[in-house]
Each structure stands twice: as structure tokens, then as C-alpha cells.
N, C-alpha and C positions, 0 to 999 in steps of 0.2 A: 737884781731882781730878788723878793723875798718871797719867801711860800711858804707851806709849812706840810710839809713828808710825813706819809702815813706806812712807814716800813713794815714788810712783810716781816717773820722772825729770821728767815735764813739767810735773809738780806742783809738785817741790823747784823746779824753776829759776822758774817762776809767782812763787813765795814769795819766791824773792831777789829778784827785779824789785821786786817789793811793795813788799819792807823797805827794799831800796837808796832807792826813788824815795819813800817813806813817811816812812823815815827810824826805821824801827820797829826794835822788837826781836823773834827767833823767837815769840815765848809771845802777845805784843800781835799780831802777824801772823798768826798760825794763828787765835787767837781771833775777832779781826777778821774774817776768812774765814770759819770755821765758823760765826760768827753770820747772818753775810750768806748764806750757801751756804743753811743749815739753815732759815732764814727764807724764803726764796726756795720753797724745795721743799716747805714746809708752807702755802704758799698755795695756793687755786685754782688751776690754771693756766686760761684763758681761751681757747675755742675758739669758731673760725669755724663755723656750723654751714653741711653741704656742701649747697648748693641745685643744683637738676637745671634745664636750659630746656627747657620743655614743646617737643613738635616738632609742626610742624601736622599735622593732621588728614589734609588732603588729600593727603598727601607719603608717606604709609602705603602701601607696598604689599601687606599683609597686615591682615586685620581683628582674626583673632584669634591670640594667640602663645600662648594656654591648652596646647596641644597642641605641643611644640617638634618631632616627626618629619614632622609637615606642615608645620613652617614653614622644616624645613630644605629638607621638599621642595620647597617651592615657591619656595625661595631659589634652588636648585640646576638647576631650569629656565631655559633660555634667552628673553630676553624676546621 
């Protein structure tokens, strides 16, 4: 397939590191890239999933938050 690439600059200069240090040519270095890029982005990616730490019981100054206008009020009181 032919096309014709409108490289970003941090892109292009990416590429010459490549090929400089690779020893490649443009066609083998974009290829190269693209396979590995395209590869990369059609897996999974794999996530932490986000865990909360329970708070004790006793350290609760309010029992119930069902209602948040009392529990601002009761936030909002002087202890």
C-alpha cells in the first residue's frame, strides 16, 4: 500500500533516532513502528482495579449520610 505521511516533528525526529541507531531504512522504520505501535494499542490494556480502606466504625461522627442537608448540618456545628 502507498500513502503519503504527514509527520508530526517529535515524530519525524523519533524516526531518525530509530533508523540512525537501527541502521534502517525510512519504509523498514515506519513499518517497524507501526507494527509495534498498532500491536501495542489492540491489546488489552491491563488495569489496577481502585480499592477504598474501610474507616472504622467508631471514628464516624455521623451515623447516617442518606440525607447530605443534615449531614452538612451537623458538620457545620461546633463540636
Amino acid at each position: 500500500m502507498r500513502t503519503t505521511l504527514t509527520l508530526d516533528p517529535d515524530v519525524a525526529a523519533l524516526l531518525d533516532q530509530v533508523r540512525e541507531k537501527e541502521g534502517l531504512g525510512l519504509k523498514e522504520a515506519v513499518n517497524e513502528g507501526l507494527r509495534y505501535g498498532l500491536l501495542a494499542m489492540t491489546r488489552p490494556r491491563e488495569s489496577t482495579p481502585f480499592r477504598t480502606k474501610p474507616w472504622p466504625d467508631a471514628a464516624l461522627r455521623i451515623d447516617n449520610v442518606d440525607n447530605v442537608w443534615k449531614v452538612l448540618e451537623e458538620l457545620e456545628q461546633p463540636e
